[in-house]
C-alpha positions in Angstrom: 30.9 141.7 -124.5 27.6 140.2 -123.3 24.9 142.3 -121.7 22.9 140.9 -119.3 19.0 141.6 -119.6 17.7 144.1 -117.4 15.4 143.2 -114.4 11.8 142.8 -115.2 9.1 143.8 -113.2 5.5 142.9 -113.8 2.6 144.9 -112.0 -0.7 143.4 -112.0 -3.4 145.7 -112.1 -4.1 148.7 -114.2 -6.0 150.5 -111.6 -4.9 153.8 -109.6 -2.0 151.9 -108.0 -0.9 149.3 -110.8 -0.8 152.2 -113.5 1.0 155.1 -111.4 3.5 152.3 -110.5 4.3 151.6 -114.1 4.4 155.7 -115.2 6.6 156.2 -112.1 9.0 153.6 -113.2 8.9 155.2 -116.4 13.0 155.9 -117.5 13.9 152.9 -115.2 16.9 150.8 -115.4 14.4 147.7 -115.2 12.0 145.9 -118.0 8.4 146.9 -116.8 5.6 144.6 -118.4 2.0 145.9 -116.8 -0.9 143.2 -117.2 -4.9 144.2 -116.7 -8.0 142.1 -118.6 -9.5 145.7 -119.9 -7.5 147.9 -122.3 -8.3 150.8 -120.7 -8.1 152.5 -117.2 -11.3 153.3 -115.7 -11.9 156.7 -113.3 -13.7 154.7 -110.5 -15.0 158.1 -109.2 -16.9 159.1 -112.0 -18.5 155.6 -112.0 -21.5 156.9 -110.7 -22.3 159.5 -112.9 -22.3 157.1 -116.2 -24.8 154.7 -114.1 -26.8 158.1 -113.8 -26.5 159.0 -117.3 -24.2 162.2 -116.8 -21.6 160.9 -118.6 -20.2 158.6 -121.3 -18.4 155.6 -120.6 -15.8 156.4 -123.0 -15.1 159.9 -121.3 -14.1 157.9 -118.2 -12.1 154.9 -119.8 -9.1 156.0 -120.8 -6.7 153.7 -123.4 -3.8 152.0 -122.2 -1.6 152.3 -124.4 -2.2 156.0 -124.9 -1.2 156.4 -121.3 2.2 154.8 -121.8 3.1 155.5 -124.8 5.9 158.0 -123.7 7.9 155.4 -121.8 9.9 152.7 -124.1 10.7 150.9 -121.0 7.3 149.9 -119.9 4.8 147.4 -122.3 1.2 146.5 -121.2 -0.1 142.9 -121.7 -3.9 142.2 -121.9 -5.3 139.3 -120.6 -6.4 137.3 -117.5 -3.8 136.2 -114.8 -4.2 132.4 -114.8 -1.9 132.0 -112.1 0.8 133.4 -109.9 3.9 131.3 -108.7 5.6 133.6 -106.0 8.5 130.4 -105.0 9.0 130.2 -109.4 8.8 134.2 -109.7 6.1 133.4 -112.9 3.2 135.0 -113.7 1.5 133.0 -116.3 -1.5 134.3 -118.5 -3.8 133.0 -121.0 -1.6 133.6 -124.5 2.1 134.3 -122.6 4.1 133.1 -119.4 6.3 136.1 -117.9 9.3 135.5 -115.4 9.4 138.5 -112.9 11.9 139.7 -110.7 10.1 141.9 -108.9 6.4 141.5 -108.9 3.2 144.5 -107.7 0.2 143.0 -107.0 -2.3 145.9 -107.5 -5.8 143.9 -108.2 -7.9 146.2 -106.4 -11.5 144.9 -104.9 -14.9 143.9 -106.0 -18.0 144.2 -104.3 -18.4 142.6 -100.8 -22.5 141.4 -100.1 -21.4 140.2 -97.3 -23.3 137.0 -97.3 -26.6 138.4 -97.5 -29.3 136.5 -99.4 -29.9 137.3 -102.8 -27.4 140.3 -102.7 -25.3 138.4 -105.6 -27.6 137.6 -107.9 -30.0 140.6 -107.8 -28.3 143.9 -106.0 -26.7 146.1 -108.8 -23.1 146.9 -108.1 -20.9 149.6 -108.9 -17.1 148.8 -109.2 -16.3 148.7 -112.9 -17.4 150.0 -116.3 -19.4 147.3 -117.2 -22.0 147.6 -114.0 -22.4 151.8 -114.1 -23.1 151.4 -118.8 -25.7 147.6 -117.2 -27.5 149.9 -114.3 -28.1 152.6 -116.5 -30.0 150.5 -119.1 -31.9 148.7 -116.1 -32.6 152.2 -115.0 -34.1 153.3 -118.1 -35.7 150.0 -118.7 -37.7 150.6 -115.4 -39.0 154.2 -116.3 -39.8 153.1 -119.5 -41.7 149.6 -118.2 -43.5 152.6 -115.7 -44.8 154.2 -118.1 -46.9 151.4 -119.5 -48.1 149.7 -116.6 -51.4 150.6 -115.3 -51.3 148.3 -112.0 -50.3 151.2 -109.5 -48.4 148.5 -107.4 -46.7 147.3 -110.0 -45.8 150.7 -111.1 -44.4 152.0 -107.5 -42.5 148.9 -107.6 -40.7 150.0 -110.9 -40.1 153.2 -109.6 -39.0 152.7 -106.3 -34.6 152.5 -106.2 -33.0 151.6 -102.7 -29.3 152.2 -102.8 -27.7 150.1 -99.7 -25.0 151.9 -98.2 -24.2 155.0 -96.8 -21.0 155.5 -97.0 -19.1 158.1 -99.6 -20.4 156.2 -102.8 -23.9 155.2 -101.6 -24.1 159.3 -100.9 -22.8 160.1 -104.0 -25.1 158.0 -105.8 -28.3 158.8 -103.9 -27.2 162.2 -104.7 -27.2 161.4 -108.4 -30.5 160.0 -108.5 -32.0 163.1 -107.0 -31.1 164.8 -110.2 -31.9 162.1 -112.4 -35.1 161.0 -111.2 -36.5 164.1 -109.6 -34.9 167.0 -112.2 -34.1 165.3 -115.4 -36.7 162.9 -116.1 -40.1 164.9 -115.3 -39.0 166.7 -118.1 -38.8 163.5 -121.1 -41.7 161.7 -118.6 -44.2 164.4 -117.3 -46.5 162.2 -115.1 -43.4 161.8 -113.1 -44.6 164.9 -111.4 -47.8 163.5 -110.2 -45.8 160.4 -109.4 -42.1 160.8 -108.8 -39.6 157.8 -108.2 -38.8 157.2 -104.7 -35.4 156.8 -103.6 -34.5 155.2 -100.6 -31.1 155.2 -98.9 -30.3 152.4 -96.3 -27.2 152.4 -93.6 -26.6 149.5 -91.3 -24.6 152.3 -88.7 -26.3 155.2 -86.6 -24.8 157.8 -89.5 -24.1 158.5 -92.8 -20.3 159.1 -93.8 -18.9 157.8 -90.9 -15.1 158.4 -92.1 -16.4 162.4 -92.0 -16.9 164.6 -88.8 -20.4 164.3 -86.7 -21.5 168.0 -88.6 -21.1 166.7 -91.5 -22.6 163.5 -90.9 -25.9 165.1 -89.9 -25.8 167.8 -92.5 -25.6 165.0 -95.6 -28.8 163.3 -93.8 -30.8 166.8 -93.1 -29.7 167.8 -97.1 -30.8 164.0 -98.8 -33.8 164.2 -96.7 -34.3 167.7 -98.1 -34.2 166.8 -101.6 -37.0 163.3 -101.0 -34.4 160.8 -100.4 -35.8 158.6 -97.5 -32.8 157.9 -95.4 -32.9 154.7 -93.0 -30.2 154.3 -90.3 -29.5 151.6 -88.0 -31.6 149.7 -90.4 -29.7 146.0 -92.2 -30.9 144.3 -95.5 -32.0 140.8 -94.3 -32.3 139.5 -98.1 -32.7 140.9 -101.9 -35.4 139.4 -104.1 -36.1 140.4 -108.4 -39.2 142.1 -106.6 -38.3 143.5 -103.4 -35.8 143.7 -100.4 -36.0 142.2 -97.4 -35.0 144.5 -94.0 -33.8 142.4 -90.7 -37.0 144.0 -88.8 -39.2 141.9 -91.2 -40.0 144.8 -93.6 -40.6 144.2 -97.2 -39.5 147.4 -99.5 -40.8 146.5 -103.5 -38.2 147.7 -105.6 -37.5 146.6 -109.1 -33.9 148.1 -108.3 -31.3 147.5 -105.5 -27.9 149.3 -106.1 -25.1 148.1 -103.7 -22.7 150.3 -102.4 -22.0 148.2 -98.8 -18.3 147.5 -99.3 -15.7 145.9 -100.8 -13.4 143.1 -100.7 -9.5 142.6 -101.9 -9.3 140.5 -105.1 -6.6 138.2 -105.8 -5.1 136.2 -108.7 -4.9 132.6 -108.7 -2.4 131.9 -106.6 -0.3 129.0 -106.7 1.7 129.9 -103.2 -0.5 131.1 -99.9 0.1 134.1 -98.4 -1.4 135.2 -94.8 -4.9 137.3 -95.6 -6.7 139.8 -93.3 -9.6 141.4 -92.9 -11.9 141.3 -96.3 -9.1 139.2 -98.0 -6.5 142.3 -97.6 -2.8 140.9 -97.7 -0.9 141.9 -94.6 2.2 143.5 -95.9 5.7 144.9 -94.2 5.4 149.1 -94.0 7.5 149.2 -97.2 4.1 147.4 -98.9 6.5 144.8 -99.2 5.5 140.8 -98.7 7.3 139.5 -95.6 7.9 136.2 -97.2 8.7 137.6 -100.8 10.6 140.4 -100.9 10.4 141.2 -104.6 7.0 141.2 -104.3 5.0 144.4 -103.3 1.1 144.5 -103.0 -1.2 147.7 -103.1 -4.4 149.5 -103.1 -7.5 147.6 -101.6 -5.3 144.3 -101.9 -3.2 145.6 -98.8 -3.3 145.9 -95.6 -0.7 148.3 -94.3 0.1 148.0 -90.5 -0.3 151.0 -88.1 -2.3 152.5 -90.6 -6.1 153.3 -91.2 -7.1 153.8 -94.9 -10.0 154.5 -96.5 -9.6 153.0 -99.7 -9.5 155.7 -101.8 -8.0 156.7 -104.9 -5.2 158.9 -103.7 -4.2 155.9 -101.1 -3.6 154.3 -104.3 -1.3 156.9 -106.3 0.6 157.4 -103.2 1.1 153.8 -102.7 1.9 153.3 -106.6 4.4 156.5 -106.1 6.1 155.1 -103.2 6.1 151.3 -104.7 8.1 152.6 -107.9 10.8 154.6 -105.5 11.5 151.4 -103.4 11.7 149.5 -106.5 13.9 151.4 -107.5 16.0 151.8 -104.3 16.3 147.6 -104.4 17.5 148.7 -108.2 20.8 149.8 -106.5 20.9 147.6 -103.9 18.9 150.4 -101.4 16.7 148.7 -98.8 13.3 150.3 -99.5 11.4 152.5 -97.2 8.2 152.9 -95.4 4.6 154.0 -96.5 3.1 156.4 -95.0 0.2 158.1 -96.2 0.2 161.6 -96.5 -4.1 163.1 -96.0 -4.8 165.9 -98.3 -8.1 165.8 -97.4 -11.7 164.1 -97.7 -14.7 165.4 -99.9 -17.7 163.6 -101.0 -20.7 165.3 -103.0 -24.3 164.9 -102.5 -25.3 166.6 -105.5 -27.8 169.2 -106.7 -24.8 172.0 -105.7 -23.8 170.4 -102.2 -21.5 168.5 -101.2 -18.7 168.4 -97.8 -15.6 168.2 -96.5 -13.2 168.3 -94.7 -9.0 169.3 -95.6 -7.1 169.5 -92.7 -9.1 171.0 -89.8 -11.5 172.7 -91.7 -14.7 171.1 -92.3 -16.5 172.0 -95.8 -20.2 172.3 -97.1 -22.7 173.5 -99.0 -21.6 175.1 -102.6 -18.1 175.0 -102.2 -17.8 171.3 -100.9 -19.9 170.5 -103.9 -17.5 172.7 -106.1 -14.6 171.3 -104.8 -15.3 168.1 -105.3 -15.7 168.8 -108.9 -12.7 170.7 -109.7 -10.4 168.1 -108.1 -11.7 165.3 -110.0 -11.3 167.5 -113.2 -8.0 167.4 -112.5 -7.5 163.7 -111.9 -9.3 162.7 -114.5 -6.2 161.6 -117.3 -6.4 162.8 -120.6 -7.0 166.7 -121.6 -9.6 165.5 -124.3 -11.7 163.9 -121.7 -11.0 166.6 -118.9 -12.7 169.1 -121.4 -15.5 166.9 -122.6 -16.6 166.1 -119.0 -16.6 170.2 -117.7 -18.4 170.7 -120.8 -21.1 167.7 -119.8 -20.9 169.1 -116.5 -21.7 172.7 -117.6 -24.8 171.4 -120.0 -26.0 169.0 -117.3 -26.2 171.5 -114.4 -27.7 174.7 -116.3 -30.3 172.6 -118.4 -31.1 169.7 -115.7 -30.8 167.2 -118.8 -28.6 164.1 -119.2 -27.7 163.7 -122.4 -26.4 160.0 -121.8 -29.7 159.0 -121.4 -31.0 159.6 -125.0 -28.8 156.7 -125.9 -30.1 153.5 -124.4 -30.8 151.9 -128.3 -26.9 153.0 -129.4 -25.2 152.2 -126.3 -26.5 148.5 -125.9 -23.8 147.4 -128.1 -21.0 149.4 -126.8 -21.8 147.5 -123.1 -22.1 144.0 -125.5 -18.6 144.6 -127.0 -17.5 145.4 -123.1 -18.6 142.4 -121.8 -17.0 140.0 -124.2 
C-alpha cells in the first residue's frame, strides 16, 4: 500500500500571527514547515524597555525551536524568503525550495517614515531586536559624550531626545525615558540634576492616543507634562538631520537623538505573482483572511487588511488571527469551507510609566496605578517562557523600588551580543 504524503503548509513569519498559527496546528493531519530570518521570537511589547535599559534582550527573545519542540508535526526553517510563486505554490529560500499547499503570509510591518526627509537615515526606529539593543548603546553613547563636552550647546544637543509619535508606543516610550533619564541616571551621572535631559514628544494630530477615549487622551498629556516631557500636538516633522530636526513651522529642535514611533507599514516577500495592496501596503483579504485569488493562501497580522473591520495592529489581533487561520486550515483539511474573522476586543491599555498608565476594557475606562498595574501583569502573562516571565517581574521589582536599570551597566559586554545579531 502506498501512502500519500500529507499536505504541507508553510507560514511565513515567526511573529505573534505566524508562530500561534504553527502551535495551533500543532497535532494536525498536515506537514507544517514555519520559516522566519531570526531564530527566535521577539515580545514586540517589551521592545521598549530593552531600548531603555530595563531589560535584557535575551529575556524578550525567545528560541524557536524551544517553542515547538512539543509538536513533531511542525519544523521551523531559518532563512530569508527569496521569493514567493503563488501560481507554482513554491516558496523558495536561500539554502532550500519548499512546495506548499497551503501557504500563511504572516510578515508583519516595518517602520513607515512616511517620506519625510532624513527620517531613514537618521530617526531611530523601534520594530525589532536589533533597533531597541542599537538605541540603547546610542543612548548611552550620548550621556556619556555629555559628560565630556564643555560647549553648553553642544551639550543640550546630546541631551535633548524627541520621540515622534504619539500614539501607544511613542507614549510608552516617552514614558520610559522619564524613568531613565530623569530617575535612573542622576544617580550614575549627578550633574544631571543641575542639567537634566529633555524629552520632547511630538504628534502630528490634536491628541495623544487617539485609538483611547477623550479622558484618557487628555490625562496621558496632563501626566507626561507632569513628569517634564514637553508634549507638542498638531505639530509635523518637516525633516531629520545627525544634528537636529526640522518642524513644518520652520523650527529647528537640536537633538543628537530622534526615536520614531509614527507608524508602520505591511512587509512583503519577494513576490513573483501581484496581488491587490491597500492602504500602507496591507493585502486586502476575503473575511476568512483568505486571498481572493489564492485560496490556499491566508495572510495576517499588519500584512492584512480585513474588510469591515478596524484594527489597531496589536498583538492580540495577531493571536486571534493566527488562532482562527489554524481552524480554517484545518476546516479545508476536511473539505470544510473556512469561516470568517472577527475580532473579539478584550480591551486596550497602554502605560506611561513612573506607576501610571490607562485603559480602557469594555466600557470602563482605566487610570492611574491600576492602568499602569495592569498593563504589567498582562504582559507577564504573554510573555512565553516561565524562565523569562520570572526573570522580567524580578527586573521589574529591582527596577521600580531602586530606580536603577541594571541593563545599562552593560554597554562594553553587550556590543558584541548586538554584533552577533546583526550578522
Amino acid at each position: 500500500m502506498i501512502s500519500s504524503a500529507p499536505p504541507h503548509i508553510v507560514i511565513i513569519g515567526a511573529g505573534f500571527g505566524g508562530l500561534q498559527t504553527a502551535i495551533s496546528l500543532g497535532g494536525s493531519a498536515a506537514q507544517v514547515t514555519l520559516i522566519d530570518r531570526n531564530n527566535y521570537h521577539t515580545f514586540v511589547p517589551l521592545l521598549y524597555q530593552v531600548a531603555t535599559a530595563t531589560l535584557e534582550p535575551e529575556w524578550i527573545a525567545l528560541p524557536i525551536h524551544k517553542l515547538l519542540h512539543r509538536y513533531k508535526n511542525v519544523q521551523f526553517v531559518q532563512g530569508n524568503v527569496e521569493a514567493v510563486d503563488l501560481a507554482a505554490r513554491r516558496v523558495q529560500t536561500e539554502q532550500v525550495t519548499l512546495q506548499y499547499d497551503y501557504l500563511v503570509l504572516a510578515t508583519g510591518s516595518q517602520t513607515h517614515f512616511q517620506g519625510v526627509p532624513g527620517a531613514k537615515e537618521y530617526a531611530w526606529p523601534l520594530r525589532t531586536l536589533e533597533d531597541a539593543i542599537a538605541l540603547k548603546h546610542h543612548l548611552l553613547q550620548c550621556i556619556e559624550q555629555a559628560a565630556q563636552i564643555s560647549d553648553s550647546d553642544q551639550r543640550r544637543q546630546r541631551l535633548t531626545i524627541t520621540v515622534v509619535g504619539g500614539g501607544a508606543t511613542g507614549v510608552e516610550v516617552a514614558g520610559a525615558l522619564v524613568e531613565l533619564c530623569h530617575q535612573s541616571w542622576p544617580k550614575a551621572y549627578p550633574w544631571l540634576r543641575r542639567e537634566p535631559v529633555q524629552l520632547i514628544l511630538i504628534q502630528s494630530g490634536p491628541e495623544l492616543l487617539p485609538e483611547f477615549p477623550h479622558p484618557l487622551r487628555s490625562y496621558t498629556y496632563k501626566k507626561l507634562a507632569r513628569l517634564g516631557v514637553q508634549v507638542q500636538v498638531k505639530t509635523k516633522v518637516a525633516s531629520v538631520h545627525p544634528t537636529d530636526l526640522e518642524l513644518d513651522s520652520g523650527v529647528l529642535i537640536p537633538c543628537a537623538t530622534t526615536i520614531w514611533t509614527a507608524g508602520v507599514q505591511a512587509t512583503h516577500p519577494p513576490m513573483q505573482t501581484a496581488f491587490p495592496q491597500g492602504n500602507r501596503g496591507k493585502c486586502s483579504v476575503l473575511p476568512s483572511l483568505q486571498l481572493q485569488q489564492y485560496p490556499e493562501v491566508y495572510v495576517l497580522g499588519d500584512a492584512a487588511q480585513v474588510p469591515d473591520q478596524t484594527l489597531a495592529g496589536v498583538a492580540p489581533e495577531a493571536l486571534q488571527q493566527g488562532v482562527c487561520t489554524a481552524r480554517n486550515l484545518r476546516r479545508q483539511l476536511q473539505g470544510r469551507t473556512p469561516q470568517p474573522f472577527r475580532y473579539f476586543n478584550k480591551g486596550r491599555l497602554a502605560i506611561i510609566g513612573c506607576f501610571s498608565g490607562v485603559g480602557k476594557i469594555g466600557p470602563f475606562p482605566i487610570r492611574g496605578f491600576l492602568g499602569w498595574f495592569l498593563w504589567l501583569a498582562v504582559h507577564l502573562v504573554y510573555t512565553p517562557g516561565y524562565r523569562n516571565r520570572f526573570i522580567i517581574l524580578m527586573t521589574w521589582l529591582q527596577s521600580f523600588t531602586t530606580k536603577d536599570k541594571l541593563a545599562q551597566q552593560l554597554l562594553g559586554l553587550r556590543s558584541s551580543l548586538s554584533a552577533k545579531l546583526k550578522v
